[in-house]
N, C-alpha and C positions, 0 to 999 in steps of 0.2 A: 326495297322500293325507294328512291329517291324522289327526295322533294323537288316541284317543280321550280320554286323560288329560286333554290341555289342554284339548280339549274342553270337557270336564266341568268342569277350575277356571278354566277362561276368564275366570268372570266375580270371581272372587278378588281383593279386592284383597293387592298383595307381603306387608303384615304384617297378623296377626289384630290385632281387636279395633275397637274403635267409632270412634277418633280415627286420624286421619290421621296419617302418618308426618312428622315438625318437619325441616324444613331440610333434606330430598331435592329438590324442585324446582329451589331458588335455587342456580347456580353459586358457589362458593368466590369470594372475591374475594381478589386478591394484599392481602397487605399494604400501609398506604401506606408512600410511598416515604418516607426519612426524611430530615430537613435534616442536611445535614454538622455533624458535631462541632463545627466551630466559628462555627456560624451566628450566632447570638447570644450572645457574650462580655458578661460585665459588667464596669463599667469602673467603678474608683475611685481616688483621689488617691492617690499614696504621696510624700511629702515635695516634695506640687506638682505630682508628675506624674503624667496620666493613664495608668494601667495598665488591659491587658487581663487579666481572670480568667478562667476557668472552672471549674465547677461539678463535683460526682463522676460526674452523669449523662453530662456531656459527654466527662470521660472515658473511662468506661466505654463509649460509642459509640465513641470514637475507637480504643479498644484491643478493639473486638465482646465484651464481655465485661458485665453487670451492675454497678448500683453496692455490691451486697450482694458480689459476688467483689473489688470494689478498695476496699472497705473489710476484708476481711479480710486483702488484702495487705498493708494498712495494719497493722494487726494484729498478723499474722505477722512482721512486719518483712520482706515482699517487696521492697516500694515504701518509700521514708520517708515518714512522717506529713507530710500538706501542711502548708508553713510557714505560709499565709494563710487568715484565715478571715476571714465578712462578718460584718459588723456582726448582736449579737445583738439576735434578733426581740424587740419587746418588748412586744408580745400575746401571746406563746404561752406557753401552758401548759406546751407538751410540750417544745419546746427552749431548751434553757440556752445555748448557743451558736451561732454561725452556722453557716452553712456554709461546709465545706472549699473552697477554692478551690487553684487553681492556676494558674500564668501559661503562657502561651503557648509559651513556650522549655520549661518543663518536660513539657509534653504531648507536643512534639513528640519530647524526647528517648526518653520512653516507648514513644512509634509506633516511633520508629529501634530501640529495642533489642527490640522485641516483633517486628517484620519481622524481624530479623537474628537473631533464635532461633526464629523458626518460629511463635509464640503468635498471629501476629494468627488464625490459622484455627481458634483453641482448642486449641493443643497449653499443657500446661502449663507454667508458668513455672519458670526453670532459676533457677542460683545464677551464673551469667555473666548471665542477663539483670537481677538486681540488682544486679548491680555493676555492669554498666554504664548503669543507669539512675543510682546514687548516685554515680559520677562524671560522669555527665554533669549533674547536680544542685549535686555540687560546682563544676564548669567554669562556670555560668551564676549562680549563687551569686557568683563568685568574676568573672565578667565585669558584672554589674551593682552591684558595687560599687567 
């Protein structure tokens, strides 16, 4: 036995009005997958030898977090200000400086201390995980020279 309601709006389309409803049909797509943090490093000279850098975006992957939250770490005095920066643009209008860089031993220290305080899952950042990022900063500081 059918109802005589649907009957009747049977021929209805879901929402009033003249235009069709935008982006009901098409399934959701996942996001794309994204390349690891350190997929693409840039490499420049430092007294002869080639160094690996990375970038704030790069980190900010590596630690799940934005480059706008590890620049205010910076900021805050969460994280120390990165010691390297690239070479400034000298087209641009808008920036005076390069970009922040970081090497590879400091990244990684960051991963070590964000696992080991709980933050890679977006828990906030403690007062033990900057200290032990600025000794682990001092320790490779302190081993590459």
């Amino acid at each position: 036995m059918s109802d005589p309601i649907d009957d009747f709006f049977g021929d209805l389309h879901d929402v009033p009005g003249k235009r069709k409803p935008v982006g009901r049909s098409k399934p959701k797509r996942p996001p794309p997958d994204q390349a690891p943090w350190d997929a693409k490093p840039r490499h420049y000279y430092m007294k002869g030898v080639k160094v690996e850098f990375f970038t704030i975006g790069q980190v900010a992957r590596a630690l799940n977090r934005s480059p706008r939250s590890i620049r205010a770490w910076e900021r805050d005095e969460i994280i120390p200000p990165a010691r390297f920066r690239a070479p400034s643009p000298k087209r641009s209008k808008i920036k005076e400086a390069g970009d922040r860089l970081w090497t590879r031993a400091q990244v990684e220290v960051m991963i070590r201390a964000a696992q080991e305080e709980g933050m890679i899952d977006g828990g906030a950042p403690t007062r033990a995980f900057t200290a032990k990022v600025v000794a682990g900063f001092l320790a490779t500081q302190e081993h590459t020279n």
